[in-house]
C-alpha positions as CSV (number, residue, x, y, z in Angstrom):
1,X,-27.5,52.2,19.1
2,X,-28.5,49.8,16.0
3,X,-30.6,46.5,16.6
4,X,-29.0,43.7,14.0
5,X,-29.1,40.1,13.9
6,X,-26.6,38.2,15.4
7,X,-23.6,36.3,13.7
8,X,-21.2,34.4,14.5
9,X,-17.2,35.7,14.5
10,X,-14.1,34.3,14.8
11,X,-12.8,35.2,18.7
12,X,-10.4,33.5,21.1
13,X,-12.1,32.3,24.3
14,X,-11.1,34.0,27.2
15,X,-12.2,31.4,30.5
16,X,-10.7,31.1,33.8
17,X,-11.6,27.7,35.4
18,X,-11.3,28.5,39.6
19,X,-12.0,26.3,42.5
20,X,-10.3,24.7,45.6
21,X,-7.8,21.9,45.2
22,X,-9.7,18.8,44.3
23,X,-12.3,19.9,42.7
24,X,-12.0,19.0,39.3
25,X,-10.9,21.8,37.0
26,X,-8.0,19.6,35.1
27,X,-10.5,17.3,34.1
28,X,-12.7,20.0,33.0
29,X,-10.5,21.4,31.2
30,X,-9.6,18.9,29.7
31,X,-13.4,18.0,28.7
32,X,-14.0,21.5,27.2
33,X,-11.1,21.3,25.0
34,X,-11.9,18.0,23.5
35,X,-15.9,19.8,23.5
36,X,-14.3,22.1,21.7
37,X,-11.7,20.5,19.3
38,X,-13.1,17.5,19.0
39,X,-9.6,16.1,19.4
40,X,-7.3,15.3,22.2
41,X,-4.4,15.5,20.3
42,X,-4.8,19.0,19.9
43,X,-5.1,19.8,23.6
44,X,-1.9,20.9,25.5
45,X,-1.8,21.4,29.3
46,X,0.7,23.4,31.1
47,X,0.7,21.4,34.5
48,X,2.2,22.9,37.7
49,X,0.9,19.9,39.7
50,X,3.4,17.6,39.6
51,X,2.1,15.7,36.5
52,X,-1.5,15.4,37.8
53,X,-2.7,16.3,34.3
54,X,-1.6,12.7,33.3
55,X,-4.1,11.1,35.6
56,X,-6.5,11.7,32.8
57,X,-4.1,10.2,30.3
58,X,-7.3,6.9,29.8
59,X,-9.6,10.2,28.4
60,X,-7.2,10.7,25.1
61,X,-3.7,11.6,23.7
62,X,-3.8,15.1,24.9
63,X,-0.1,16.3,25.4
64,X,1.4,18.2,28.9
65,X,4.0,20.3,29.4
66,X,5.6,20.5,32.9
67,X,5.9,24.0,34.6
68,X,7.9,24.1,37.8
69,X,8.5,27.2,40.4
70,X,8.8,30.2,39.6
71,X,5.7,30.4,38.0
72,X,6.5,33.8,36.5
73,X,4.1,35.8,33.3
74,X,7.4,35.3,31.5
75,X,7.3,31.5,31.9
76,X,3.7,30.7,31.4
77,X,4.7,32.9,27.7
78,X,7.5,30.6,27.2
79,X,5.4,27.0,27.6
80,X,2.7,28.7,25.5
81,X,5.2,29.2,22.8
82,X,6.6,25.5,23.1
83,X,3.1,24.1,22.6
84,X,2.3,26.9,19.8
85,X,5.2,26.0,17.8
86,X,4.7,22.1,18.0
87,X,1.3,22.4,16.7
């Protein structure tokens, strides 16, 4: 066990954003992105709401991504490449 001084590294968040229907976590999400890139152009959102992400569309020029049924691991992957690739 060493006592140092912290620093700061390079890491990817890890956050999970959980509540009931209704209760804001799209536009949350969408307010810690821009907190954190400073830019709406940057943020993607996989939506499996019918669109709802674009409700939010007067905040900035974030991009979406629809994701219909099934929403399988293997899916998710394959929108997270799609937005990965176009920047």
């Amino acid at each position: 066990m060493q006592l140092q001084t912290a620093s700061r590294k390079q890491v990817k968040i890890k956050m999970n954003i959980a509540s009931p229907s209704g209760f804001g976590k799209t536009y949350s999400a969408l307010l810690l992105g821009y907190g954190i890139t400073g830019d709406y152009e940057k943020i993607a959102v996989i939506d499996t709401e019918n669109d709802s992400a674009s409700l939010y569309s007067n905040l900035g020029p974030f991009k979406t991504i629809r994701l219909d049924a099934p929403y399988s691991p293997d899916r998710y992957i394959q929108a997270i490449d799609i937005c990965e690739k176009s920047g």
